[in-house]
VOGU-3710 file (C-alpha; in Angstrom, 3 decimals, decimal comma):
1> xxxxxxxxxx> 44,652/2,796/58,817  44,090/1,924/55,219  47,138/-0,478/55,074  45,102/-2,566/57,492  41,698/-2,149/56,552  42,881/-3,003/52,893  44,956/-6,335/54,053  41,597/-7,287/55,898  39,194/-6,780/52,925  41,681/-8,847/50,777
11> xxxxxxxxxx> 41,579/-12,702/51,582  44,037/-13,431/49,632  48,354/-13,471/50,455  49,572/-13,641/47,225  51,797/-11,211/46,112  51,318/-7,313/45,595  53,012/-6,759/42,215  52,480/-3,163/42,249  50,026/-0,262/43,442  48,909/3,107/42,505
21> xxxxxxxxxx> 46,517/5,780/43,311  44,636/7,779/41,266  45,203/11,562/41,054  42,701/12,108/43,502  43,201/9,638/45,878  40,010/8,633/46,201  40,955/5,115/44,632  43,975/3,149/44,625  44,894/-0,208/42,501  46,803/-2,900/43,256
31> xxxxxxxxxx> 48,879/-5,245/41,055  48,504/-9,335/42,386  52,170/-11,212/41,055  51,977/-14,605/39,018  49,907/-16,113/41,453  46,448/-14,103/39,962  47,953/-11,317/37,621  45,065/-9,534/38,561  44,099/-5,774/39,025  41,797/-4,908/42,144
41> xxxxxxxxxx> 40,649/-0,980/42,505  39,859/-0,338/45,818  37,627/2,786/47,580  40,386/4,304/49,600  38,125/5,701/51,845  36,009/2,330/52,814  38,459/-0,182/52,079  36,555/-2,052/50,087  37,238/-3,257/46,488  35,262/-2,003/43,409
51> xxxxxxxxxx> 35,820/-3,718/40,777  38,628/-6,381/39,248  40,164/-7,795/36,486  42,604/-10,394/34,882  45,288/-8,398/33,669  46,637/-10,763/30,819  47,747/-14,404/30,424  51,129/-13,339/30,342  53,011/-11,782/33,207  52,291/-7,952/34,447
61> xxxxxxxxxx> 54,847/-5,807/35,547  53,603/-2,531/36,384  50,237/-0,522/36,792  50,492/3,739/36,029  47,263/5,767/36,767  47,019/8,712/34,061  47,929/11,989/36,050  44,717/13,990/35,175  42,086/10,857/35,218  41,028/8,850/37,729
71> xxxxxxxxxx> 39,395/6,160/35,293  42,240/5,522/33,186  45,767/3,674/33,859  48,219/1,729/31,710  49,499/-1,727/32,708  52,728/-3,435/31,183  55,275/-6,274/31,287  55,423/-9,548/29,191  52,180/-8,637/27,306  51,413/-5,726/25,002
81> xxxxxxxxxx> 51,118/-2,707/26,881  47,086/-2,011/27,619  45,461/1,309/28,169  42,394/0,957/30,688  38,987/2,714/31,465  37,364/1,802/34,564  33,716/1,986/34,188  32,828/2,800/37,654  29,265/3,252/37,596  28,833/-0,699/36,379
91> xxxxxxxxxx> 32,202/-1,742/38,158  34,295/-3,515/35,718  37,506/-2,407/33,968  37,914/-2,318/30,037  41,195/-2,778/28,113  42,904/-2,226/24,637  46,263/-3,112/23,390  48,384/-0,748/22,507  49,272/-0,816/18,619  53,602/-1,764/18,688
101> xxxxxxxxxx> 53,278/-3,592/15,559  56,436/-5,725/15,111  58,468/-4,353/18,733  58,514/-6,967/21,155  59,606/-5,779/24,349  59,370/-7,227/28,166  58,041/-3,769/29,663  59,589/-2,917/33,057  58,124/0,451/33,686  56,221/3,624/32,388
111> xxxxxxxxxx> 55,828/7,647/32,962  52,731/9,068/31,664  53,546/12,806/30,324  51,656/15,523/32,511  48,786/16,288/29,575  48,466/12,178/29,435  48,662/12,220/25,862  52,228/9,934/26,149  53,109/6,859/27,782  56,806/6,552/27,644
121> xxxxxxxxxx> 57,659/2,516/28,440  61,127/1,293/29,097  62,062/-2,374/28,649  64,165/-4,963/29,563  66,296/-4,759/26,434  67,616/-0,890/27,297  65,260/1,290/25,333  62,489/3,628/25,992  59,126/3,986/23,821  56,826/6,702/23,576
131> xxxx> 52,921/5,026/23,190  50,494/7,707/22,178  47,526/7,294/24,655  44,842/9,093/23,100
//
């Protein structure tokens, strides 16, 4: 049921990079590929959209909802990886950058620690990170 009512509410058939839901799975997200790089949270329930946003200019790989928050979720890939707050009452989504200084990595994937105080990122070139995410 949601599959469909989701694809409906969606006009567009570009590519679904990625989705996840948040820890009460009221609201899920999903990840659009090159073609719009762009984050859409979605009311599970009415399969509708809430809110959306532009990711980055660069390519995303991956979107991780914290495990105790359902307004906050990491992102990564070519860009920096971004922590995010979605401000539901005015429905729009608010990034930062996460501080790497001089590591440049292509990020392929992230788990969030169960207190979601650590984002631990792995990358293309074979190493893992640890991103504080307080």
């Amino acid at each position: 049921f949601v599959k469909d009512t989701l694809k409906s509410s969606h006009k567009r058939n570009g590519k679904v990079q990625g989705i996840s839901f948040s820890p009460s799975e009221q609201c899920m997200m999903s990840l659009g590929g090159l073609d719009d790089n762009a984050i859409v949270v979605w009311n599970v329930t009415e399969g509708k959209p809430i809110c959306g946003h532009r990711v980055a200019l660069e390519y995303t790989d991956f979107i991780r909802f914290f495990n105790n928050a359902d307004e906050s979720f990491v992102t990564g890939g070519k860009s920096n990886p971004r922590i995010w707050i979605i401000d539901y009452k005015n429905s729009k989504i608010i990034s930062s950058e996460t501080v790497q200084g001089h590591l440049r990595r292509i990020w392929t994937t992230a788990v969030i620690d169960n207190d979601d105080k650590y984002a631990y990122y792995g990358s293309i070139a074979g190493d893992i990170v640890a991103f504080d995410i307080q």
